[in-house]
C-alpha positions in Angstrom: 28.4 5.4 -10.8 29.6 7.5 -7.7 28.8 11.1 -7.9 32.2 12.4 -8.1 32.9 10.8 -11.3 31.7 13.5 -13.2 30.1 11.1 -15.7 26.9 13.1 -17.3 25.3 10.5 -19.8 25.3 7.0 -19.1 24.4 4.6 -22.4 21.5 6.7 -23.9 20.5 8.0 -20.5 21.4 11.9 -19.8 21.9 11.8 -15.9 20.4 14.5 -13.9 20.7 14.0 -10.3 21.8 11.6 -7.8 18.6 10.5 -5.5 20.6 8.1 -2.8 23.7 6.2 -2.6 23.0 2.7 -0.3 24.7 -0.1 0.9 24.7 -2.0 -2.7 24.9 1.2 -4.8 23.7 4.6 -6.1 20.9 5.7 -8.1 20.5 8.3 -9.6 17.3 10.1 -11.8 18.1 10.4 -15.7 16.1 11.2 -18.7 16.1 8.9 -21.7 17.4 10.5 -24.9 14.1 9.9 -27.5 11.5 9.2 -25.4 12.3 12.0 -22.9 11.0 10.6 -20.3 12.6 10.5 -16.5 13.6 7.2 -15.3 15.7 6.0 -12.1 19.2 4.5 -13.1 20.5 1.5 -10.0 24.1 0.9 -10.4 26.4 -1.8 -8.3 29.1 -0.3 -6.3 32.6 -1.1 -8.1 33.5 -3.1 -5.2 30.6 -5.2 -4.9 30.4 -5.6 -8.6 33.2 -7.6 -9.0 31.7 -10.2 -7.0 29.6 -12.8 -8.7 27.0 -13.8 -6.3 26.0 -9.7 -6.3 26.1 -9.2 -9.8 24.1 -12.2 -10.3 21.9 -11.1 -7.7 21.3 -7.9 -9.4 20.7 -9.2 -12.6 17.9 -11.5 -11.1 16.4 -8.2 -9.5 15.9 -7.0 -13.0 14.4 -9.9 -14.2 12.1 -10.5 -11.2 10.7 -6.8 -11.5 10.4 -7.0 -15.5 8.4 -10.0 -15.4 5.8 -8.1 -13.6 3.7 -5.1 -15.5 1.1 -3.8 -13.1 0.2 -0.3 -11.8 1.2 -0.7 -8.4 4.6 -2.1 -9.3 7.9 -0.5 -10.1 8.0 -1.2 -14.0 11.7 -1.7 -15.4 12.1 -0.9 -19.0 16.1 -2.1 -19.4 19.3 -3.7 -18.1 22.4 -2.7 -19.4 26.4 -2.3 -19.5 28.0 0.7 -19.5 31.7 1.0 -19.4 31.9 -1.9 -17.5 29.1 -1.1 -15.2 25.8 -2.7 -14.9 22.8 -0.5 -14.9 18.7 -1.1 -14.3 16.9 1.4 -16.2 13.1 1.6 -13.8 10.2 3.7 -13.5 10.7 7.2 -12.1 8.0 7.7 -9.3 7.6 11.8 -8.6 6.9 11.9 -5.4 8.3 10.1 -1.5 8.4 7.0 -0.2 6.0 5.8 2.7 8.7 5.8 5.3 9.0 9.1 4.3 5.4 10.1 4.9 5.5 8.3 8.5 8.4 9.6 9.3 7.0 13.1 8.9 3.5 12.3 10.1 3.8 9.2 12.4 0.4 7.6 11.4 -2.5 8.3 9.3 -5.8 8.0 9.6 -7.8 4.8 9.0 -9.2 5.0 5.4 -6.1 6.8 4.1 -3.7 3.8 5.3 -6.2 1.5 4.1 -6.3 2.5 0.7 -2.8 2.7 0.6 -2.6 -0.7 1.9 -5.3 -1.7 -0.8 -3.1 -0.7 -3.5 0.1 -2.4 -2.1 -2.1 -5.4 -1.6 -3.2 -5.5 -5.0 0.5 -4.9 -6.3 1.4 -7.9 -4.2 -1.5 -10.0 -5.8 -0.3 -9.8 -9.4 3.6 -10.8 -8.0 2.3 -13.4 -6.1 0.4 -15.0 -9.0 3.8 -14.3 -11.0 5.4 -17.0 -8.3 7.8 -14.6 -7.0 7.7 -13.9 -3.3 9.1 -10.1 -2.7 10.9 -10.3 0.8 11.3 -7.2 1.5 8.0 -5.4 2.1 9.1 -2.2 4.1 7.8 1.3 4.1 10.9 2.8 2.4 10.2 -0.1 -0.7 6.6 1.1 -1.1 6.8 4.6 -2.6 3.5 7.0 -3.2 3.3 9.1 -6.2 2.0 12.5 -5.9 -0.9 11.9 -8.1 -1.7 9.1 -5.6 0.2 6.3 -7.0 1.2 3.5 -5.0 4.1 1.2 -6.3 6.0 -1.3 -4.6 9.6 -1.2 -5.4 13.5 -3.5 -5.0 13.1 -6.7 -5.9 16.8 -7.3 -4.2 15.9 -10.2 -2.2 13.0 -11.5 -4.2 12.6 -15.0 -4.4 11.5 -17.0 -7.5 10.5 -20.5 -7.1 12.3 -21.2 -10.8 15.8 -20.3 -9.0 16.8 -21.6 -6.5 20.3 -20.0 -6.7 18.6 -16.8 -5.1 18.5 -18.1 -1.6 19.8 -20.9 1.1 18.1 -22.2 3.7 19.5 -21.1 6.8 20.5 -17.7 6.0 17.8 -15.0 6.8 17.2 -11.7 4.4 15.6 -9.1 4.4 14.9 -6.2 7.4 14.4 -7.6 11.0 11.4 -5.5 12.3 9.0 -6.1 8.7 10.3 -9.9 9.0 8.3 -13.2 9.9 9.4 -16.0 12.5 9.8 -18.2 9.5 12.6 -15.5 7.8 14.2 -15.0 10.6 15.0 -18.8 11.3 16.4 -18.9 7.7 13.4 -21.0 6.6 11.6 -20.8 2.9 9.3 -18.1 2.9 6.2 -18.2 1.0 3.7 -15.7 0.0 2.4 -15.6 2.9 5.8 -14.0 4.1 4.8 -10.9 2.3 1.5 -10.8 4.1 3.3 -10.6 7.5 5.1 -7.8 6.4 2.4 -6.2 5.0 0.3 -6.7 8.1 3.7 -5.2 9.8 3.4 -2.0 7.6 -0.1 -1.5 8.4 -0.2 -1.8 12.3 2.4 1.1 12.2 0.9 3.2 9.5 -2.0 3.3 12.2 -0.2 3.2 15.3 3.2 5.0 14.6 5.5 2.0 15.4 6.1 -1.3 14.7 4.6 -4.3 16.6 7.5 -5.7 17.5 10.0 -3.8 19.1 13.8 -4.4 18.6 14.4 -4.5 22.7 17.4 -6.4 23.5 17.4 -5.6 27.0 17.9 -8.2 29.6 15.8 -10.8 30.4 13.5 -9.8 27.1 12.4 -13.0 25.0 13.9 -13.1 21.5 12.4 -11.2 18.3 11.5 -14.8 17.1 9.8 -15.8 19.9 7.6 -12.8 20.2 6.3 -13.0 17.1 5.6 -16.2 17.1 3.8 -16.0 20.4 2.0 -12.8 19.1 3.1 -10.8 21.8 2.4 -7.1 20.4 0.2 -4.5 21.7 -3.2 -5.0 20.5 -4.0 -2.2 18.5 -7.6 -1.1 19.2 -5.9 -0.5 22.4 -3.2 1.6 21.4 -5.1 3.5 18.8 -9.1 3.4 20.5 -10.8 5.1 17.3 -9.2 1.8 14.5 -12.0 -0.1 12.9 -12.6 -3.7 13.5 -11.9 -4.7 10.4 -8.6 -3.5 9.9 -7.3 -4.8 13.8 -8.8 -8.0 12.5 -7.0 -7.8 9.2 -3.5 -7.0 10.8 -4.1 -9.6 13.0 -4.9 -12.7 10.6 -1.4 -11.0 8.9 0.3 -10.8 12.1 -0.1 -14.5 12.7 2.9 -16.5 14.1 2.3 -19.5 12.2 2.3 -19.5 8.5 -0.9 -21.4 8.0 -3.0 -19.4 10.3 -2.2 -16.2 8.6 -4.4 -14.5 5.8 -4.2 -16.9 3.1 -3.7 -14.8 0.2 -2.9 -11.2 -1.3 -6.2 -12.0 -3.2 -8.4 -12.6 0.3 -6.7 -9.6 2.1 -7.7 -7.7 -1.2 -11.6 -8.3 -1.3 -11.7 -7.3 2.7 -10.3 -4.5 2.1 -12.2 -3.7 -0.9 -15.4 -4.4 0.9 -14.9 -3.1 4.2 -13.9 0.6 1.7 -17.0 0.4 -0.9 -15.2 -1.4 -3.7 -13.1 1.6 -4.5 -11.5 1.2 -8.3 -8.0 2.3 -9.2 -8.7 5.9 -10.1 -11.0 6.0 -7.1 -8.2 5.3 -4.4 -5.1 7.5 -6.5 -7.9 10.4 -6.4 -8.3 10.0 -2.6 -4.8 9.3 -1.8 -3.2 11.9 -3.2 -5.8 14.1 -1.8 -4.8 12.6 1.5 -1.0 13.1 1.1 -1.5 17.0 -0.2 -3.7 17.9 2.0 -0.8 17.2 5.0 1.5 18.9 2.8 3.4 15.7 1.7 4.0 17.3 -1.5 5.1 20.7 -2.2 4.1 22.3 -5.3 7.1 24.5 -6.8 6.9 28.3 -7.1 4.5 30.2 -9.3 3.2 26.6 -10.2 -0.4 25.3 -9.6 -1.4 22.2 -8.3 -5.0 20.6 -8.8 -5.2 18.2 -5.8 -7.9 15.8 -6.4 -11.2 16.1 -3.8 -11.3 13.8 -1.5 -13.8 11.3 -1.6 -14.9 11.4 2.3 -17.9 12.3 1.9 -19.2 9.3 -0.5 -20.1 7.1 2.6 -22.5 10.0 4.0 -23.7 10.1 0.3 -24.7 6.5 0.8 -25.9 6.8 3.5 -28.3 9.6 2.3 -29.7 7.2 -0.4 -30.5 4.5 2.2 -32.6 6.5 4.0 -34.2 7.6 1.2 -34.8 4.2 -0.4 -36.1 3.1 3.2 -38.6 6.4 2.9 -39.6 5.2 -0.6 -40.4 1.9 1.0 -42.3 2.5 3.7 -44.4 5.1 1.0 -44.7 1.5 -1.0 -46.0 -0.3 1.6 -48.6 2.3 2.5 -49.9 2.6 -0.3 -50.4 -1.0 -1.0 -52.3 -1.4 2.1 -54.4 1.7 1.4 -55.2 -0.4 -1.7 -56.1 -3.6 -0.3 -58.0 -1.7 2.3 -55.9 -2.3 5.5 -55.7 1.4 6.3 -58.4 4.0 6.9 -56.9 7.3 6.2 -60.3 8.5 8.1 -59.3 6.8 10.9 -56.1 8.1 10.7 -55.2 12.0 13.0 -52.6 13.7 10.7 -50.5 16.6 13.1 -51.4 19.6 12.4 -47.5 20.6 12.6 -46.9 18.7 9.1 -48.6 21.4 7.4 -45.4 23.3 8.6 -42.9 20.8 6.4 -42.0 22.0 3.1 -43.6 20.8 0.0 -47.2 20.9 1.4 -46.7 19.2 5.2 -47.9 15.7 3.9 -50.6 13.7 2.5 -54.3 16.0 2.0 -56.5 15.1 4.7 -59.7 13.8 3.3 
């Protein structure tokens, strides 16, 4: 549906605006009559509808995304003809996408691009365990909610293992930069594919670029070669202040060689999980959106107020506070135990007179 058609209401869909046109298409955000709720419409492009291999293709998109119902995935509720058009009816996500966000801060700070890459990673998990190996894991496909959602999106070029139509071996697919060696040759990719990528999107969430750079200049060794070399800048160089568990991360993802990279979503999940204090669901959409409103990602609309969520920074100092404290409590134990079995003479013991200066009493009466 081009924008000039004039078209309103498509099937029982009331169209409202268009949000992008691509190279396969346009969509567009609508509200569904009954439900009234605000969906995103994707449409073919007349020309490319008429051929078979992208009409099937699209109709496998729809069917690869609805197999999959999880919160940090793109749920689609319908796919449908209309006037001799195919339409998928998805999820309408109210907010940007994360090339979006770099693109208008250039990296983020540690914990905020870890979370986000916690959520993505625990998208990927539940697709993964679907069989269905995404392909296309790119900023502009991961898109952030302003309520902190994080939902991986276009399931164009995803590949399930049940059909084989989707893909042939020597062609590559998908975006060059986000791509592993073994897409680029043309060769089957696996779930560990999508870890590559992912590793991609986090090294430049933290360092502002890509780890591989797109230089064709003379004399510089192919894309493919790079990667598989692991020739990239290491990034506690470039960015001094990342933690160590997120260059490691990145580069178990970055790997050249399939089976050296990070095994799985769900082993790149629990590091992350761990190295973050276990943060649930609602923990990380409370921070991250906290994150993104805080740097003015979102704009709230005129003579309209927003409740951003607090950030949850200051939970680790938190921790930290009741560690001491357990430590105190403790070392109180073990002093009084050996009070009790005699070890320790208080008598014999010189208490500062400057304790009697600390609030609460300045210590234990003297006897």
């Amino acid at each position: 549906m081009s924008a000039s058609s004039g078209r309103k209401k498509v099937g029982n869909y009331q169209v409202e605006c268009e949000l992008g046109q691509g190279g396969m298409g346009v969509v567009v955000r609508a509200e569904q009559a009954g439900l009234e709720r605000q969906v995103v419409l994707k449409t073919l492009r007349r020309d490319l509808a008429d051929n078979e291999a992208h009409e099937e293709r699209f109709q496998r998109e729809a069917q690869a995304a609805a197999s999959i119902h999880h919160q940090n995935v793109v749920a689609v509720y319908d796919c449908f003809s209309w006037r001799g058009d195919t339409y998928i009816a998805q999820e309408y996500v109210a907010g940007t996408d994360l090339a979006s966000v770099l693109q208008t801060l250039q990296r983020l700070e540690p914990r905020l691009a870890a979370l986000i890459a916690l959520e993505v990673t625990r998208g990927l998990e539940e697709i993964h365990e679907r069989g269905i190996v995404h392909r296309d894991m790119k900023p502009s496909n991961i898109l952030l909610g302003s309520g902190g959602e994080v939902k991986i999106a276009d399931f164009g070029i995803a590949l399930d293992p049940r059909d084989s139509a989707l893909t042939q071996a020597g062609h590559a697919v998908g975006t060059p930069l986000y791509m592993s060696a073994e897409q680029l040759l043309g060769e089957r990719a696996d779930t560990r594919s999508d870890l590559y990528s992912l590793g991609v999107v986090l090294y430049q969430m933290l360092a502002g670029r890509t780890p591989f750079l797109n230089d064709d200049s003379k004399g510089s060794p192919s894309l493919v070669r790079r990667i598989e070399a692991g020739r990239y800048p290491a990034l506690r160089k470039l960015v001094p202040g990342t933690p160590r568990y997120l260059a490691r991360a990145i580069r178990s993802c970055l790997r050249g060689a399939p089976k050296k990279r990070m095994p799985s979503a769900q082993a790149l999940r629990r590091t992350l999980e761990r190295a973050l204090g276990s943060p649930c669901p609602v923990e990380c959409r409370r921070e991250i959106a906290a994150g993104l409103w805080e740097r003015n990602i979102f704009q709230a609309p005129e003579n309209h107020t927003v409740r951003v969520p607090r950030s949850a920074r200051r939970r680790p100092r938190r921790r930290a506070a009741l560690r001491w404290l357990a430590a105190l409590a403790l070392c109180a134990g073990g002093a009084a135990a050996a009070m009790a079995s005699g070890w320790v003479d208080w008598k014999q013991i010189e208490i500062p007179p400057s304790w009697s200066a600390l609030p609460g009493g300045g210590g234990p009466a003297q006897p």
